[in-house]
C-alpha positions in Angstrom: 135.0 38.0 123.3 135.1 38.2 126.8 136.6 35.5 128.8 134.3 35.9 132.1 130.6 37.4 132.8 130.3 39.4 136.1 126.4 39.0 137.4 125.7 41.7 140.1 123.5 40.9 142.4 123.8 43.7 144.6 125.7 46.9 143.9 125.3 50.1 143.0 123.6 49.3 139.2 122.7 45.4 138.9 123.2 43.8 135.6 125.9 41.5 133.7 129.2 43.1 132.7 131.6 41.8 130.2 134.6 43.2 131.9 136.1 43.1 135.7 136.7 46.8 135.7 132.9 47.1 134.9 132.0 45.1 137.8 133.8 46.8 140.5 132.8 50.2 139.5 129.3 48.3 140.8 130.8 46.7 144.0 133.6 48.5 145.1 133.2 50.0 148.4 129.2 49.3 148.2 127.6 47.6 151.4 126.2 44.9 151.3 127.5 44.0 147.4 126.9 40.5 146.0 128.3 39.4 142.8 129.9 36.2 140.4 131.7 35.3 137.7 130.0 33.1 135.2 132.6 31.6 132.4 129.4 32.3 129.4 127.0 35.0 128.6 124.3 32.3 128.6 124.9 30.9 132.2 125.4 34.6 133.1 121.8 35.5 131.8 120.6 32.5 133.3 121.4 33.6 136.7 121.0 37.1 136.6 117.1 35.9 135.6 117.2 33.9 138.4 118.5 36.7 140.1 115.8 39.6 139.5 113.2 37.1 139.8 114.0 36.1 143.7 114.0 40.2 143.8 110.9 40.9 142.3 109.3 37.8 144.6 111.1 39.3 147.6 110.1 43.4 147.0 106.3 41.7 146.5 106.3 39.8 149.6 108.1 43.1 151.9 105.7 45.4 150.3 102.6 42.8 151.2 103.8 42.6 154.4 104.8 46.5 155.4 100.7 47.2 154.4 99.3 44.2 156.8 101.7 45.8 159.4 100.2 49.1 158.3 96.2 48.1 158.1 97.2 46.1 161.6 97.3 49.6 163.4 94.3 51.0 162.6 92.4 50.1 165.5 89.8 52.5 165.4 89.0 53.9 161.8 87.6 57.2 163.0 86.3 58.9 166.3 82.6 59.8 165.5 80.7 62.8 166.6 77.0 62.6 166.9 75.6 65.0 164.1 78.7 66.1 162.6 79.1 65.4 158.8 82.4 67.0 158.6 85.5 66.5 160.5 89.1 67.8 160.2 92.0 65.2 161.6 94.9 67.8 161.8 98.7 67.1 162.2 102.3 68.6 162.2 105.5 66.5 161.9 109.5 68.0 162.3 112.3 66.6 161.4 114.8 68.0 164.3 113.4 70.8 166.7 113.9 73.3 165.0 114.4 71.4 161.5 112.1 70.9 158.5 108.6 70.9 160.0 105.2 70.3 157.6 101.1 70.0 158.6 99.0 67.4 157.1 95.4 67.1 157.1 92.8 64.4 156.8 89.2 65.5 155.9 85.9 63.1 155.9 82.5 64.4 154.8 80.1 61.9 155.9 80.6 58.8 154.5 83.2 59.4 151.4 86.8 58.7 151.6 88.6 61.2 153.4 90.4 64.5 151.1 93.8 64.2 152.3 96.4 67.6 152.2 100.1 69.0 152.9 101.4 71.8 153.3 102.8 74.5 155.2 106.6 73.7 154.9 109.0 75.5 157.2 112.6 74.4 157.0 113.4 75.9 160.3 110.4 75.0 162.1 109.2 73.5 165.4 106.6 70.4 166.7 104.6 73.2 167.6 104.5 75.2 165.0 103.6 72.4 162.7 100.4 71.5 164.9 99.3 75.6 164.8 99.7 75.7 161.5 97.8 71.9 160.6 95.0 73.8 163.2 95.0 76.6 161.9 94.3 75.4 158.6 91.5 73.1 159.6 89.9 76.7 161.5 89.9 77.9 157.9 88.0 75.1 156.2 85.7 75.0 159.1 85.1 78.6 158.4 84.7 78.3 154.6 82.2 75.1 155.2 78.4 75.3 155.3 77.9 72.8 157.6 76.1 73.7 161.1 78.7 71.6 163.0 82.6 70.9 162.2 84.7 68.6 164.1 88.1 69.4 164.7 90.7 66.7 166.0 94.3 67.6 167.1 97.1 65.2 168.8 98.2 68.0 170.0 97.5 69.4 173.9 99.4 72.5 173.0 98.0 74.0 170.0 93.7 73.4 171.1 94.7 75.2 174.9 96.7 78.0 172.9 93.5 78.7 170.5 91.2 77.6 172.5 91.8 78.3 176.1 94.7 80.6 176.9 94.4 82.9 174.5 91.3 84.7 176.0 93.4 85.7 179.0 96.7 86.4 176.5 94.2 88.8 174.9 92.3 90.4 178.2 96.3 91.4 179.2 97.0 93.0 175.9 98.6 89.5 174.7 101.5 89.2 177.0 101.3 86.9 180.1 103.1 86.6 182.9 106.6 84.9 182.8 107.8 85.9 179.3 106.7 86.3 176.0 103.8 84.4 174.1 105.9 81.9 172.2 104.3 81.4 168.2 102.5 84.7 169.3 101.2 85.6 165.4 99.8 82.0 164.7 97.9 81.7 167.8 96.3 85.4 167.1 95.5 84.5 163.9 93.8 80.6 164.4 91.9 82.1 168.0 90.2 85.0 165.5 88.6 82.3 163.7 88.3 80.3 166.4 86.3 82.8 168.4 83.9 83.3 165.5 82.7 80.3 164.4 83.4 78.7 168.3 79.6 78.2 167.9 79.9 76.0 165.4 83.1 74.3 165.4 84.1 71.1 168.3 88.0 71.1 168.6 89.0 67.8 170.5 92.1 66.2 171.3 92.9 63.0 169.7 95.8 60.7 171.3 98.3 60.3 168.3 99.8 57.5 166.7 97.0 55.0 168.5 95.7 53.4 165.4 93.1 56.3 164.7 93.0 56.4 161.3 92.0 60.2 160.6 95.0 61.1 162.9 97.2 58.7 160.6 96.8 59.9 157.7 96.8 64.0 158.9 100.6 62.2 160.4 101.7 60.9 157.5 100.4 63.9 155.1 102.4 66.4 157.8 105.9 64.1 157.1 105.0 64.6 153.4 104.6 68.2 153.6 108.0 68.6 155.7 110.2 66.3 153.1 108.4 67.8 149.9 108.8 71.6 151.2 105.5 72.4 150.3 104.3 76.2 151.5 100.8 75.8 150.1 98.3 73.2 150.9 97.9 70.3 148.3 95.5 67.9 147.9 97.7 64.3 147.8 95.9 61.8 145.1 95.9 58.3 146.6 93.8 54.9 146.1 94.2 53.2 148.9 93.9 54.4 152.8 96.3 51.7 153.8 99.1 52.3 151.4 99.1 55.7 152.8 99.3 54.5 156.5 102.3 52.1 155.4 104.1 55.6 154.4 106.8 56.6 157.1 105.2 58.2 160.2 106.2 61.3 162.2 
């Protein structure tokens, strides 16, 4: 029978262990490790009860508090467009520039909750990249839907003047322009194509990001998804609750 019961608190596998050695395998060189000697298996059970109970109550409480904080930034739950049933939040996020980059999209169809989607995973992408790509995949959807108006919303300044704006003149000059080459030339030719055909019906607008709008919070956190998961295609993300998605990690 053992002579000593080791309660970890805090190391690498909490529990009770019967032996020293068994403990510091646990604690040894782990950050942050919390652990005591109890001289019975019953006062060691006792307290190691005690123990996961405090850790239970504590997860609870951070988890409660990390979605108020979440739910507390959602100031404005979605930029409205008068007559439009359909509109497309769009996002990118990168991890280092270059680095793993992903697009994320948020998609509300008049009153329903919003079809949320990753995808488009580059490990050696950019910021903007990630935004032509998130646009370029709202351009399709826009194209594909049957709705006489589609709203488009981007955070990003770069990617709505590249498809929207500059390339007409990149295109009258043969796409060059003056100063150097067209920089993420084959996904602005692509997303201005569609673009320029459904321009007619299609409103691409720029959204300011991370300022509590919650179409452009989700699209953000669905684009951080997409770049950790490595996700090529698009996927639709399953989810019950709008603010346990905004309490994910933001780009």
């Amino acid at each position: 029978m053992a002579d000593k019961f080791y309660v970890v608190k805090n190391g690498r596998i909490p529990g009770i262990y019967a032996t020293w050695a068994e403990c510091l395998r646990q604690v040894d060189k782990f950050s942050g490790a919390v652990y005591k000697s109890y001289p019975s298996k019953d006062e060691a059970e006792d307290a190691f009860r005690s123990t996961s109970s405090t850790l239970i109550s504590t997860a609870a409480k951070t988890a409660s508090k990390k979605r108020a904080n979440a739910a507390s930034k959602i100031d404005s739950p979605l930029i409205s467009t008068d007559g439009i049933r359909l509109h497309i939040y769009c996002d990118g996020a990168c991890s280092g520039n270059p680095g793993k980059s992903g697009s994320g999209l948020a998609i509300y169809e008049d009153e329903k909750m919003p079809v949320l989607m990753y995808g488009a995973a580059d490990v050696m992408g950019t910021n903007n990249t990630a935004e032509l790509k998130a646009l370029l995949r709202a351009l399709e959807l826009a194209n594909d839907a049957q709705h006489e108006k589609v709203a488009i919303l981007s955070d990003s300044k770069y990617s709505i003047e590249c498809v929207v704006n500059w390339a007409y003149g990149w295109k009258k000059n043969g796409w060059t322009k003056k100063g150097g080459d067209i920089k993420n030339l084959e996904l602005i030719q692509i997303a201005h194509t569609i673009y320029d055909g459904i321009k007619d019906k299609v409103v691409i607008s720029h959204v300011r990001g991370h300022a509590g709008v919650e179409g452009n919070e989700l699209a953000d956190r669905m684009a951080v998804i997409a770049a950790s998961n490595g996700n090529s295609v698009f996927i639709q993300y399953a989810y019950e609750s709008i603010v346990d998605v905004i309490a994910l990690s933001a780009g």
